[in-house]
TORPADREN-105551 format. One line per field, with one value per residue (C-alpha): residue number from 1; chain; x, y, z. Coordinates in Angstrom, 1 decimal, decimal comma. Each point is the difference from the previous one (the first is absolute). Layout:
num	NUM; ...
cadena	A; ...
c1	X; ...
c2	Y; ...
c3	Z; ...
This chain:
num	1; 2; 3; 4; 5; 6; 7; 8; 9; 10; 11; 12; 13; 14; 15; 16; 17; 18; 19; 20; 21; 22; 23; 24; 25; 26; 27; 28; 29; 30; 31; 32; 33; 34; 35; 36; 37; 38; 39; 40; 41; 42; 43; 44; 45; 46; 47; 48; 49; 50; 51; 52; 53; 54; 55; 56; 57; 58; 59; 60; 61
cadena	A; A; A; A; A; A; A; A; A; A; A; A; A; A; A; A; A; A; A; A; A; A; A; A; A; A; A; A; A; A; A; A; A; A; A; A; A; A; A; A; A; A; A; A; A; A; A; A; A; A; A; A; A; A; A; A; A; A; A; A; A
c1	-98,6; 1,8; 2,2; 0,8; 3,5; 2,4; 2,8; 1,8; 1,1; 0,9; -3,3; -2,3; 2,8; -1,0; -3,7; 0,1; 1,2; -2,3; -2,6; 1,8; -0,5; -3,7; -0,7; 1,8; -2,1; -3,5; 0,7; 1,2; -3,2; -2,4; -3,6; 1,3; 0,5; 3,3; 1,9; 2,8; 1,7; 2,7; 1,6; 0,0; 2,4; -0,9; -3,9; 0,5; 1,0; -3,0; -2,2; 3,4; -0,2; -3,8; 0,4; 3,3; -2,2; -2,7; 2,2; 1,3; -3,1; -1,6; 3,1; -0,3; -3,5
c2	5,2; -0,3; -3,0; -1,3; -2,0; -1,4; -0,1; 1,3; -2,5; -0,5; -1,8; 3,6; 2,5; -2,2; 0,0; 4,1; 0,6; -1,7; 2,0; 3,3; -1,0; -1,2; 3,1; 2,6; -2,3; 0,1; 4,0; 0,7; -2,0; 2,5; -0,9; -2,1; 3,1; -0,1; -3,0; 0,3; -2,3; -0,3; -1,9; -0,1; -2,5; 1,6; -0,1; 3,3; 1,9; -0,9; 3,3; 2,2; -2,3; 0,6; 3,7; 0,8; -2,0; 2,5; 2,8; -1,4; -0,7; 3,8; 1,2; -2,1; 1,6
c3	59,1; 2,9; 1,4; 3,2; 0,4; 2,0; -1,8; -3,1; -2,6; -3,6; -0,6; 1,7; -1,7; -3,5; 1,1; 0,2; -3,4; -1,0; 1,6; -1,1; -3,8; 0,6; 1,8; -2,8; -2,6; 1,7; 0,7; -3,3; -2,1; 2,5; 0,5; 3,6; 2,5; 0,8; 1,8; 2,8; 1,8; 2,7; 2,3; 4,0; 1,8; 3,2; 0,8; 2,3; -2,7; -2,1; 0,9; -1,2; -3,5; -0,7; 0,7; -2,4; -2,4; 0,5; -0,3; -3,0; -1,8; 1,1; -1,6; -3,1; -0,6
């Protein structure tokens, strides 16, 4: 999963922890793939995001 946002806040940094414990949970009960997610606040950096994701996930294999 990847998000697009403007800004950084307390309400988005609560929002990602969230997201880190749902994504451990799914990953850790199996039979889902595995789940990532991560954050971009600048769109031009999206392409850099997706492919340390990749890396990451090739890695985690």
């Amino acid at each position: 999963m990847l998000e697009v946002k403007g800004i950084d806040d307390e309400r988005n940094r609560s929002k990602r922890a969230a997201m880190a414990v749902w994504i451990r949970t799914v990953n850790k009960q199996g039979g889902f793939g595995q789940g990532y997610f991560d954050v971009v606040f600048e769109p031009a950096r999206t392409r850099d995001v997706l492919l340390k994701q990749a890396s990451e996930c090739k890695n985690r294999e």
